[in-house]
KOLMI-99111 format. One record per atom (N, C-alpha, C): residue in three letters; x negated, y negated, z negated. Coordinates in steps of 0.1 Angstrom, whole numbers, plus 5000, padded with zeros to 4 digits. Last residue first. Layout:
N
ALAXYZ ...
This chain:
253
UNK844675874552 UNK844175904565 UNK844275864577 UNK846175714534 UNK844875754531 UNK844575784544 UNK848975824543 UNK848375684541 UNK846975694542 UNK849176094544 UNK848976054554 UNK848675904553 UNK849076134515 UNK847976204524 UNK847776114534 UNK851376094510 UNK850376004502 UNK849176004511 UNK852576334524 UNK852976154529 UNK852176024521 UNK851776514508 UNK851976484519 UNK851876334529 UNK853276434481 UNK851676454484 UNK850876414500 UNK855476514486 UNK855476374487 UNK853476354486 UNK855576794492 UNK855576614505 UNK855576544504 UNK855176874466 UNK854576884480 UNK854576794487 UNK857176794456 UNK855676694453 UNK855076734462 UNK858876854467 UNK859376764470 UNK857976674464 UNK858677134461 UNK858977124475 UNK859076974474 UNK859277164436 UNK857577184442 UNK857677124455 UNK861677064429 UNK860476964424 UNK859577034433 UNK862977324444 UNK862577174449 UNK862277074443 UNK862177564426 UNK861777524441 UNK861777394451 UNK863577494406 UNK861877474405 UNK861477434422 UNK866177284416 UNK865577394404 UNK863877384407 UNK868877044407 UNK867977124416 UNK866977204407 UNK872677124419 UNK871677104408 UNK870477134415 UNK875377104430 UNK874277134437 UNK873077074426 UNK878577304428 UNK877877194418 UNK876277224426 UNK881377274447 UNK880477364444 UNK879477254435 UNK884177134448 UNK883877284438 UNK882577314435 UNK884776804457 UNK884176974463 UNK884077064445 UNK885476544448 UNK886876664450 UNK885676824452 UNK883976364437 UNK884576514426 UNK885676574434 UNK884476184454 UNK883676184452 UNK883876304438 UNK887876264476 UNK886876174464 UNK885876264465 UNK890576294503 UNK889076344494 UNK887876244486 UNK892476254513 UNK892676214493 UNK891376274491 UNK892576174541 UNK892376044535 UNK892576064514 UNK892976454542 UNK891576384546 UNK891176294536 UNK894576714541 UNK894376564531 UNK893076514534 UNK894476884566 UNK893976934551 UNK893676784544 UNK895976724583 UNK896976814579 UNK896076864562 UNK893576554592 UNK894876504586 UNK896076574578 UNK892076754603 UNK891676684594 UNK892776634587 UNK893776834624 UNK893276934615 UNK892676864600 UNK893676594639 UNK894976624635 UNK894876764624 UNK890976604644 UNK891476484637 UNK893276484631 UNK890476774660 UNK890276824646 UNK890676684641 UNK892376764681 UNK892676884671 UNK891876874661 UNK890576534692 UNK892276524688 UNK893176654679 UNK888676704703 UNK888676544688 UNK889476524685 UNK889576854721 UNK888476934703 UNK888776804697 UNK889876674737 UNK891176774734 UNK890476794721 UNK887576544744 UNK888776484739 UNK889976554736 UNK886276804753 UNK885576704743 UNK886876624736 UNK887776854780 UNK887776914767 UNK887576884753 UNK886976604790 UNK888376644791 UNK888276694779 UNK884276594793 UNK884576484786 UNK886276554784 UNK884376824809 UNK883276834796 UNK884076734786 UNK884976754829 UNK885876804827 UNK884776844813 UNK882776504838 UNK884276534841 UNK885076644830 UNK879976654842 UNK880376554827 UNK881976544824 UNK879976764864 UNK880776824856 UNK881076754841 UNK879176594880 UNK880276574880 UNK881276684873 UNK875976564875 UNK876676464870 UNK878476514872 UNK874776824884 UNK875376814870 UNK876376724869 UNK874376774908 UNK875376854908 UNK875876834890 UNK872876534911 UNK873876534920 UNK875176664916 UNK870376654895 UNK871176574885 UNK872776504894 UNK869676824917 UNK870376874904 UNK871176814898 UNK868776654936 UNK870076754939 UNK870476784925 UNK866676564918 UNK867876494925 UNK868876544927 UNK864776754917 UNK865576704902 UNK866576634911 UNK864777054931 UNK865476964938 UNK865676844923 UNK864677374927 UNK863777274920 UNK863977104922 UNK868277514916 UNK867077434928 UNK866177344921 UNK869877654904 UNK868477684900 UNK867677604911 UNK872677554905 UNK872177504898 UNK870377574897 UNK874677654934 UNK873377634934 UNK872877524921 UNK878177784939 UNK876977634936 UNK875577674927 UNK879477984935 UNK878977964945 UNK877877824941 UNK881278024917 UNK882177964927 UNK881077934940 UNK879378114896 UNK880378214904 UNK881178124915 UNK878677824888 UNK877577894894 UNK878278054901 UNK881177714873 UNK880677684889 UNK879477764895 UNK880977934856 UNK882077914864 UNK881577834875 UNK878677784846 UNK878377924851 UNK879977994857 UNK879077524838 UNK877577574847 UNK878077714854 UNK880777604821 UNK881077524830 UNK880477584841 UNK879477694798 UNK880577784803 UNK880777704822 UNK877377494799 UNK877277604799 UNK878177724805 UNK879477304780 UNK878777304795 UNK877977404803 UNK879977454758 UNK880977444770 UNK880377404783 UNK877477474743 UNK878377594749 UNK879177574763 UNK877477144744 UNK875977274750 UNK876577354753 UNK879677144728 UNK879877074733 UNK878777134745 UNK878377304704 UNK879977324708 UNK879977274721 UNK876277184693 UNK876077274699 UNK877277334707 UNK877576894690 UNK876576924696 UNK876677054700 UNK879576904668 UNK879976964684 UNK879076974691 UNK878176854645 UNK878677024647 UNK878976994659 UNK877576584644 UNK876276714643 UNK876876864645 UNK879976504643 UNK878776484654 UNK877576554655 UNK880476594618 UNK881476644626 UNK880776604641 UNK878576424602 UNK878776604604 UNK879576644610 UNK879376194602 UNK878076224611 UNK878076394610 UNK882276174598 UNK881776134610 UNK880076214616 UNK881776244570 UNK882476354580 UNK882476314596 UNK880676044557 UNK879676194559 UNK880476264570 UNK882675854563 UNK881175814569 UNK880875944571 UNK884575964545 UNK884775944560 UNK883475894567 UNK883475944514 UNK883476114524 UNK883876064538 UNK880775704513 UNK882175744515 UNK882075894526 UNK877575844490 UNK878275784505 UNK879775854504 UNK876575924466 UNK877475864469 UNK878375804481 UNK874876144466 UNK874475994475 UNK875375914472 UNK876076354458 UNK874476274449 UNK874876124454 UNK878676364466 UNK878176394457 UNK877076364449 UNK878076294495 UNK879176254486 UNK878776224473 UNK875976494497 UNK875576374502 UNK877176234498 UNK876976704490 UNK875976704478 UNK875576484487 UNK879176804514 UNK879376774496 UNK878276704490 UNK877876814535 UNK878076694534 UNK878776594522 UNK875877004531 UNK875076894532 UNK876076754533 UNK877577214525 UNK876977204516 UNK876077014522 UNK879277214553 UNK879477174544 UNK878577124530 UNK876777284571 UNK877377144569 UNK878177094556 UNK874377474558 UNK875277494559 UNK875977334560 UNK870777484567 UNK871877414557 UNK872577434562 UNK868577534587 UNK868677644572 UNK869577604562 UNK869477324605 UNK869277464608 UNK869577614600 UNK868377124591 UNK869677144596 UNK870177304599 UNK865477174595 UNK866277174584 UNK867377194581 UNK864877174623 UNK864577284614 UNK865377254601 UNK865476874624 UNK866077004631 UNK866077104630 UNK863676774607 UNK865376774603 UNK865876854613 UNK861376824618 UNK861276884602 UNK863276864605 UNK860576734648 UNK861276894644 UNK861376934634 UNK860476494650 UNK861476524651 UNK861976674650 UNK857576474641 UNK858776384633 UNK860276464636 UNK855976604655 UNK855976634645 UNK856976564636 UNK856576524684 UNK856676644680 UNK856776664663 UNK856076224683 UNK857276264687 UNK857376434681 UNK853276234674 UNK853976224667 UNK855776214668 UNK852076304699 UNK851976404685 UNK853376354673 UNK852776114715 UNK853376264717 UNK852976314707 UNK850775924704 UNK852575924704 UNK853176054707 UNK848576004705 UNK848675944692 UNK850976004691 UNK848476024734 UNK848076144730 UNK848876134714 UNK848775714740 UNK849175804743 UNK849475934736 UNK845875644725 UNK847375584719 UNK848575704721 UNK843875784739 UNK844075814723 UNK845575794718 UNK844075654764 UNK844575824764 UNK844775834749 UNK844175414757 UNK845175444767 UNK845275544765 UNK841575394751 UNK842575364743 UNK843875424744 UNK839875474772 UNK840275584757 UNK841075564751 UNK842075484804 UNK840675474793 UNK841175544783 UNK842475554837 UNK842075614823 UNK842175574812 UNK843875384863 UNK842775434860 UNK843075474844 UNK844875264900 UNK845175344888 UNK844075404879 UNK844075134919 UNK843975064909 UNK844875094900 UNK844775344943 UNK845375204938 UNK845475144925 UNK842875634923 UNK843375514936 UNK844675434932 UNK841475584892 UNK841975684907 UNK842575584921 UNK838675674874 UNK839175554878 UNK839775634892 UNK838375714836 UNK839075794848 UNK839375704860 UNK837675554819 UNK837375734812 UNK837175734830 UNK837175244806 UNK837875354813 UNK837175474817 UNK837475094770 UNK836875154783 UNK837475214791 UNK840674874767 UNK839674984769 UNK838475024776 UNK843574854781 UNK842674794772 UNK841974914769 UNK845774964799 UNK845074914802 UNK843874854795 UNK848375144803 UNK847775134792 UNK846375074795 UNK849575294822 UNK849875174817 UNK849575084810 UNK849075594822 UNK848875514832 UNK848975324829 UNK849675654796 UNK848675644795 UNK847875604813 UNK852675664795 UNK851875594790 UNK850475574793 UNK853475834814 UNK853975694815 UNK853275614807 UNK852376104802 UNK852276014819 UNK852275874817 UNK853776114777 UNK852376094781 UNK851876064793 UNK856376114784 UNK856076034781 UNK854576004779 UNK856076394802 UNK856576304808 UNK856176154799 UNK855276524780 UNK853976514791 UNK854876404801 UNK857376544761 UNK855876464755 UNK855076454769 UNK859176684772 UNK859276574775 UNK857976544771 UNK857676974770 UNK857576904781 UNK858076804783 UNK857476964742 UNK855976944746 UNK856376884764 UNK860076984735 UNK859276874734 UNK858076874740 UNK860477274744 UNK861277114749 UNK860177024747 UNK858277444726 UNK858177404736 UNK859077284748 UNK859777354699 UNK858177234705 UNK857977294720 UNK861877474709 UNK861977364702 UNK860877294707 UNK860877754707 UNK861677684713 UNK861677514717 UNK859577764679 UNK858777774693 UNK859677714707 UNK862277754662 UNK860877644662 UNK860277644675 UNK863277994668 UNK863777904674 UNK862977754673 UNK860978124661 UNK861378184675 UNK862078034680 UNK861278104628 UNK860178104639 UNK859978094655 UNK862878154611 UNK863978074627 UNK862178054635 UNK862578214587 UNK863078304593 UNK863678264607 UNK861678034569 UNK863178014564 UNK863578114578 UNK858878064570 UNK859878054560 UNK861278104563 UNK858977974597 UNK858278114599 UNK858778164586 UNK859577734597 UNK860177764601 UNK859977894601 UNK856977624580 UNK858677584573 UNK859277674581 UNK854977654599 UNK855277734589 UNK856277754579 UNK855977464619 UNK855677604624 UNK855977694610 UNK855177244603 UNK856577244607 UNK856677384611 UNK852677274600 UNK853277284588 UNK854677274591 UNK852177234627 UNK851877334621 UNK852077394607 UNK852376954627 UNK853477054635 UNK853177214631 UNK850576844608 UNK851776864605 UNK852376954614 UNK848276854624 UNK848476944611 UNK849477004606 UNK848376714642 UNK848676834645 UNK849076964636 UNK848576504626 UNK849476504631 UNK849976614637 UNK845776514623 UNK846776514607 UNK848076534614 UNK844376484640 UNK844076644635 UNK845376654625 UNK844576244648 UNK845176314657 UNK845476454650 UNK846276004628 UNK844676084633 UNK846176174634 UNK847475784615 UNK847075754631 UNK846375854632 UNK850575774594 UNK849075844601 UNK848575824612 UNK853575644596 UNK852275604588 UNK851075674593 UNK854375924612 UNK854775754615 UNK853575634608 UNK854576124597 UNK854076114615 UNK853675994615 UNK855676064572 UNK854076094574 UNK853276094587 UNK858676044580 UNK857675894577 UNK855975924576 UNK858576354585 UNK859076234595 UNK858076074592 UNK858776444557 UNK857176424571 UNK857776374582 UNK859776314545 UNK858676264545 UNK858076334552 UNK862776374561 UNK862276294558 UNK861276234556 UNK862276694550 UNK862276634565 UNK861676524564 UNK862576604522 UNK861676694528 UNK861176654542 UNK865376514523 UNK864276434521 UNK862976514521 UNK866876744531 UNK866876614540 UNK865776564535 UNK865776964513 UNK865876984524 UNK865676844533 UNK867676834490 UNK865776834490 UNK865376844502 UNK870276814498 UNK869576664496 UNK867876714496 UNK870777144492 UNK870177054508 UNK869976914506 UNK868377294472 UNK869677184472 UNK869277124485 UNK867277634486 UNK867177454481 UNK868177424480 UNK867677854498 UNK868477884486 UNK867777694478 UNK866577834522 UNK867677854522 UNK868477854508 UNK863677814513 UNK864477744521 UNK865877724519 UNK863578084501 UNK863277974497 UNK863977854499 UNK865678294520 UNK864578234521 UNK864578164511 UNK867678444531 UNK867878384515 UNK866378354511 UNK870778394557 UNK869078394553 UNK869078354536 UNK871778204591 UNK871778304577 UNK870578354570 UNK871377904605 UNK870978044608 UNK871278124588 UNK873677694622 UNK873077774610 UNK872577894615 UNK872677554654 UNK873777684644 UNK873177684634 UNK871277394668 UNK871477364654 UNK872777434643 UNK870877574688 UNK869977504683 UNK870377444669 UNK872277684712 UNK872077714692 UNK871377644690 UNK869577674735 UNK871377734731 UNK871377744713 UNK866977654738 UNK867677544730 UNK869177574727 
């Protein structure tokens, strides 16, 4: 998961879209998870998420990815499908813990579709440069440049912010402290008190780029200030009947 939403470099298909196609790409298979209740369609799609990513050359960092998810999905597939009470029952265990099909279908229904919704904009993010996604969203969308610079400037420390704790982890892990214990309690005992000096730093990076921001004329950027012009070409009308096919798909099914 380190890097995870670094740009990756590349002249893929992907990579050479207007990033508005890119977002709303995501987008409908996000809304196609969500509208479909079959299980084969849903698996369909993470495999068309697999293949976006085997595209644009981050294959490795995809696999990454669904593997995270797969192991929260079994923590949320736990909780659910113990809970879940309507139904025949499949499975009957002690203390009037038990199975059924609804319970396992619903279940099963929802970790597909956690997996398949939330890896198209992660993968997407991925093959766009910020800048370019937060000119063309000025620029097409019209949204105020201070809104786009809030959610792109929260989308860049993410992985800034993973680094540093990281750096942390591993200055405390030379001082001698034990982060590889299978222990979740002990762990989340030793994590919680480096949030401390995480948040320190955190608040030094937001006061330099807000004072960075203010020195490059923040408050005179318009809707025609950027340079670059984001027109769209063949590759994203196909890319955009594609999904939207997609997402016609998923009604119907």
């Amino acid at each position: 998961m380190k890097g995870l939403l670094n740009y990756v470099e590349g002249n893929s298909v992907l990579h050479r879209m207007n990033p508005l196609s890119k977002l709303i790409i995501a987008l409908l298979i996000s809304v196609s998870c969500f509208l479909c209740k079959g299980h084969l369609f849903l698996l369909g799609v993470i495999l068309v998420n697999l293949a976006l990513a085997a595209v644009g050359g981050i294959f490795n960092r995809a696999l990454g990815l669904l593997k995270t998810l797969i192991k929260l999905s079994i923590v949320l597939f736990l909780l659910q499908v113990f809970f879940i009470r309507d139904g025949n029952i499949l499975l009957r265990l002690p203390l009037n813990i038990y199975i059924t099909d609804m319970g396992l279908s619903f279940s099963l229904l929802l970790v597909l579709r956690l997996m398949g919704a939330t890896m198209p904009l992660t993968l997407m993010l991925s093959l766009t440069q910020m800048n370019d996604l937060s000119n063309v969203m000025v620029e097409k969308l019209g949204i105020p440049y201070k809104y786009v610079f809030v959610l792109i400037t929260a989308i860049r420390f993410i992985p800034v912010f993973m680094n540093d704790m990281q750096a942390i982890m591993e200055a405390q892990t030379a001082r001698g402290v034990e982060f590889d214990t299978r222990n979740i309690f002990k762990k989340i005992g030793l994590i919680l008190p480096l949030c401390v000096p995480l948040l320190v730093s955190s608040v030094k990076r937001i006061e330099y780029g807000a004072l960075s921001a203010e020195l490059r004329g923040f408050h005179h950027r318009k809707k025609n200030s950027g340079y670059k012009q984001y027109g769209f070409k063949v590759q994203d009308i196909g890319g955009l009947a594609l999904f939207t096919l997609l997402l016609v798909a998923s009604v119907f099914l």
